[in-house]
N, C-alpha and C positions, 0 to 999 in steps of 0.2 A: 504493500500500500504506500503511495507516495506520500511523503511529510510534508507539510504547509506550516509556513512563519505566521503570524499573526501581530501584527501590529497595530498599535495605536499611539495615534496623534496626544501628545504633550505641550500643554500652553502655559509657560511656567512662571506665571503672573501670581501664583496665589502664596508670596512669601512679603514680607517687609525689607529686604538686605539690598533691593536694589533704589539706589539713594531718587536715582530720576524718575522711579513709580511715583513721587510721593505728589509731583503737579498734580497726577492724574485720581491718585487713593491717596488721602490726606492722613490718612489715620495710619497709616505705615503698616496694612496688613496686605496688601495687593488687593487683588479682585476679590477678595474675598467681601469687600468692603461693598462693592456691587449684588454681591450674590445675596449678602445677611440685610441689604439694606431694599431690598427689591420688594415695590409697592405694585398692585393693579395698575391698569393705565384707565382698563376699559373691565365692565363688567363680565364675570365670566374669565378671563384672562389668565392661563396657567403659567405660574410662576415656575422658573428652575424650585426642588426640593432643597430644603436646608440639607446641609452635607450630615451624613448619619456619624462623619468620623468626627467631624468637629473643624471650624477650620483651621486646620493644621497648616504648617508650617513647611512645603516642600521642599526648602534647602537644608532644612534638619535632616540628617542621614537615618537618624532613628524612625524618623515619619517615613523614609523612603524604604528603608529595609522593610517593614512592612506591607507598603503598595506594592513591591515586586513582588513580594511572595500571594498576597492576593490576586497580583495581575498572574504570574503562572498556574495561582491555584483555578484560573478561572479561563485559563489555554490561551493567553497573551504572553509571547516569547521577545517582541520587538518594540520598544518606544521608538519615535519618532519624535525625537525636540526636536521644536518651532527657536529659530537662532537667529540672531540678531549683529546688527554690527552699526551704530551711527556715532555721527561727531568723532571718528576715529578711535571705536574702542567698542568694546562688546557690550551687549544691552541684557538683561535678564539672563545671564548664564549663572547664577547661582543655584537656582534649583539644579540645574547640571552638575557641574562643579562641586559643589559642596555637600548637596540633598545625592543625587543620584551616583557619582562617581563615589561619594564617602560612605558607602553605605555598603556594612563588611558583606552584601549576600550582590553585590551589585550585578558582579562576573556569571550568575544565574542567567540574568537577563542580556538580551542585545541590545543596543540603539544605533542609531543614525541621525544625522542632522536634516533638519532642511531648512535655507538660510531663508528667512521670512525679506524678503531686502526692498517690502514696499515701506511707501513716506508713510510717515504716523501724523498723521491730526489729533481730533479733539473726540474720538469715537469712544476712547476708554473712558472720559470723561462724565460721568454722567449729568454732573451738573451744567454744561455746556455741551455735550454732544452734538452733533450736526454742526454745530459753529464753524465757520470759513479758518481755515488756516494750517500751517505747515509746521510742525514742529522739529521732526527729523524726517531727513531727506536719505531714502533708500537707497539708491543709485550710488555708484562708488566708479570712481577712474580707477586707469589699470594702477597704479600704484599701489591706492586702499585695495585692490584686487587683491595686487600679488602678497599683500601682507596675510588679508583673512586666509587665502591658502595656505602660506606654509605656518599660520597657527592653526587650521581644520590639519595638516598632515601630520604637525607635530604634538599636537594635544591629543589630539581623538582618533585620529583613524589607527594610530599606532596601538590604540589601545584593543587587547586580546578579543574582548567581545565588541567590538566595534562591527555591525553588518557588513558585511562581505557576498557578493554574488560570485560566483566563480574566483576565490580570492581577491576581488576587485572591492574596493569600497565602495556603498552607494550614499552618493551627496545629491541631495533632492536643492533645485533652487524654486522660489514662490512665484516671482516673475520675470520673465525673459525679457518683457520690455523694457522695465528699469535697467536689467543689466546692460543690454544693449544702450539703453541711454547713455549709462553711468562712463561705458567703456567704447563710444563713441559710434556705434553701428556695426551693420553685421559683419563684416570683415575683421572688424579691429575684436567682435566679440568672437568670433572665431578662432582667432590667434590666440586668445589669451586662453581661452580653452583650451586648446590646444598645448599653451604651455603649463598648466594646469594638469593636464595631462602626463606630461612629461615629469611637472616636479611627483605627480604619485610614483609614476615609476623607479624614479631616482630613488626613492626613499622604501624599495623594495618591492611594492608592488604591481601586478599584471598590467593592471590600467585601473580607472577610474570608474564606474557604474554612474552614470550620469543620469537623475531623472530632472526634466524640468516642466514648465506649469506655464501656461499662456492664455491671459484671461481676455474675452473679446477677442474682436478682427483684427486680422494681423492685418499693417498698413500695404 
């Protein structure tokens, strides 16, 4: 019988440790702030359920040693963090880093990234949401390029449970049109994949497992 991975998507808002959530959740608990604080709009209207664990803390290793073992007791082998990168430095990677990587049963479980790299507004906001305006901009030239890769080859992919297709790493990106913006068109975003490419190799492995996402008509 063939074996199937089982993944699921991680959104790793619901901690207080990342200092630039706090425009958005004032109370320095993340989204949790949105979930405990969520009113009807309209009559009838189903609320997310309040969390049965409590809202815990996902960069605590001790919270996460437990959701892994729940997530396999329940045939989820793969997370999927949502990854960040603005203003020249990484955005919410502490549930990663600290919650998921610190967490002595971590090697249980796989992950892989997928670099979320659209602009942020005022959406997490509840108190202004819809509101016009740019807060972090997704898009990266190749330079911020070439740095988030050889920190994705040299932090994570190297790591033993890190997903792998055919020994390949697989790197999921959110939007191909930002990147292509960020790194000047298809050509130029081409190349850099391509040398992208090349740094997985260098650093031991087959190639790269590439998946990417394309929302709307391409121009």
């Amino acid at each position: 019988m063939k074996k199937y991975d089982i993944a699921a998507y991680v959104w790793p808002s619901y901690t207080g440790k990342e200092p630039r959530t706090l425009q958005f959740w004032e109370q320095g608990m993340g989204e949790w702030q949105t979930v405990l604080s969520a009113t009807p709009k309209v009559e009838g209207q189903i609320l997310p359920r309040k969390p049965l664990w409590g809202a815990v803390d996902e960069a605590d290793p001790k919270v996460m040693e437990f959701q892994i073992q729940e997530a396999l007791r329940h045939g989820v082998n793969v997370f999927i963090y949502d990854w960040y990168w603005y203003d020249r430095r990484p955005f919410l990677e502490q549930c990663l880093n600290e919650g998921f990587l610190g967490a002595p049963n971590n090697e249980d479980m796989q992950f892989y990234l997928m670099w979320a790299n659209h602009d942020v507004g005022y959406t997490w906001d509840k108190r202004i949401s819809g509101a016009d305006g740019t807060i972090f901009l997704g898009s990266q030239n190749r330079e911020e390029f070439e740095i988030i890769c050889h920190r994705l080859i040299e932090k994570y992919f190297i790591k033993p449970n890190y997903y792998k297709i055919n020994g390949c790493p697989v790197f999921m990106i959110y939007e191909v049109m930002n990147l292509m913006k960020g790194l000047g068109g298809v050509d130029k975003t081409r190349a850099a994949i391509e040398w992208f490419r090349d740094q997985v190799k260098m650093a031991g492995f087959p190639d790269l497992h590439l998946q990417l996402t394309i929302w709307g008509k391409m121009p």
